[in-house]
N, C-alpha and C positions, 0 to 999 in steps of 0.2 A: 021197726023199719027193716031189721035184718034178716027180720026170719022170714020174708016175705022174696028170698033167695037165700036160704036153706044151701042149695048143693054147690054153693061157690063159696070161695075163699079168695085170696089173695096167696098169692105165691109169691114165693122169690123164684124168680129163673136161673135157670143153670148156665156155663160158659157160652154155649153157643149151640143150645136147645131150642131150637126156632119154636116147638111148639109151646115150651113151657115159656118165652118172651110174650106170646099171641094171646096164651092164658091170662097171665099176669095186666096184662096190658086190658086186655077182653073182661076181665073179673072190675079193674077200677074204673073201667066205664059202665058198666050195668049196676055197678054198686057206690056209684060217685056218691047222690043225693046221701045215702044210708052212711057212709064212709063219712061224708065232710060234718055232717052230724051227730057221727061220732067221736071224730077229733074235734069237735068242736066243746063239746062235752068235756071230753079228759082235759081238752086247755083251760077250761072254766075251772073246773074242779082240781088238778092238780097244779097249776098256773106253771111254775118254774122248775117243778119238781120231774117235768115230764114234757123236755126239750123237743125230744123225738117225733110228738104229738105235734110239736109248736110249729116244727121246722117242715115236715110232712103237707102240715092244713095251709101252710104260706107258702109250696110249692106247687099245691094242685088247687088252690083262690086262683093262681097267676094265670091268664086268659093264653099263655103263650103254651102252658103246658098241655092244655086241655086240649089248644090244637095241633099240639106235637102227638098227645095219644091218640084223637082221632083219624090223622094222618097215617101214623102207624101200623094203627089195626089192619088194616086190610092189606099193606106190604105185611105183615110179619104173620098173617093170615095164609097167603100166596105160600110165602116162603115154609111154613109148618106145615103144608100141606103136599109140597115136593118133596119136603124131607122124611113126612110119612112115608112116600111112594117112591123114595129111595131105600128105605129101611126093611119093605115088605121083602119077603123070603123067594115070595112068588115074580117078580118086577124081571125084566130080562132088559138088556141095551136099549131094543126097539119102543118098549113103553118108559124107559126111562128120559130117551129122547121127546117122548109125545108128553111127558110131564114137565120138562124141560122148557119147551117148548111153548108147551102151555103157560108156564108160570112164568116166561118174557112176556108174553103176549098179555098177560092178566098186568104186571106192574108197565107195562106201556099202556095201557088205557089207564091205569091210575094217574100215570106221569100226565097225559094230555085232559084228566080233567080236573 
């Protein structure tokens, strides 16, 4: 099931890397099904021996978490994508205001639906 997304992984995100939150968050939704059967596996097979496994597949079962990453994605999306377009070398005041700008306009239509 995993090799069938080959170019993803799972990340840890960094302190306040908007893009690598968007990743991380982006990677266990595309690769939930493959993921939750593969902890499901390791809990089969190493039972108590591999907590990490246990406590992981009992926090993304929970139907609360799934609509916390769905929700997410597309704020932390928005947000990795300003911070791109803050970061670039070439970016001046005036296009950082139109990214700015953009990316309220993008999380208030999030908000309103």
């Amino acid at each position: 099931m995993l090799l069938k997304h080959p170019q993803l992984k799972l990340i840890q995100p960094g302190d306040a890397r908007w893009l690598s939150y968007f990743r991380s968050v982006n990677a266990v939704i595309r690769c939930y099904e493959p993921l939750m059967i593969t902890l499901e596996h390791i809990v089969h097979e190493r039972g108590e021996e591999s907590p990490s496994a246990s406590g992981l597949l009992s926090i993304l079962k929970d139907q609360s978490t799934t609509f916390i990453l769905h929700s997410l994605e597309p704020i932390l999306e928005a947000l990795s994508i300003l911070s791109k377009s803050i970061q670039t070398k070439n970016s001046d005041f005036n296009q950082l205001e139109k990214s700015m700008l953009g990316t309220l306009l993008r999380l208030e239509e999030l908000k309103e639906t």
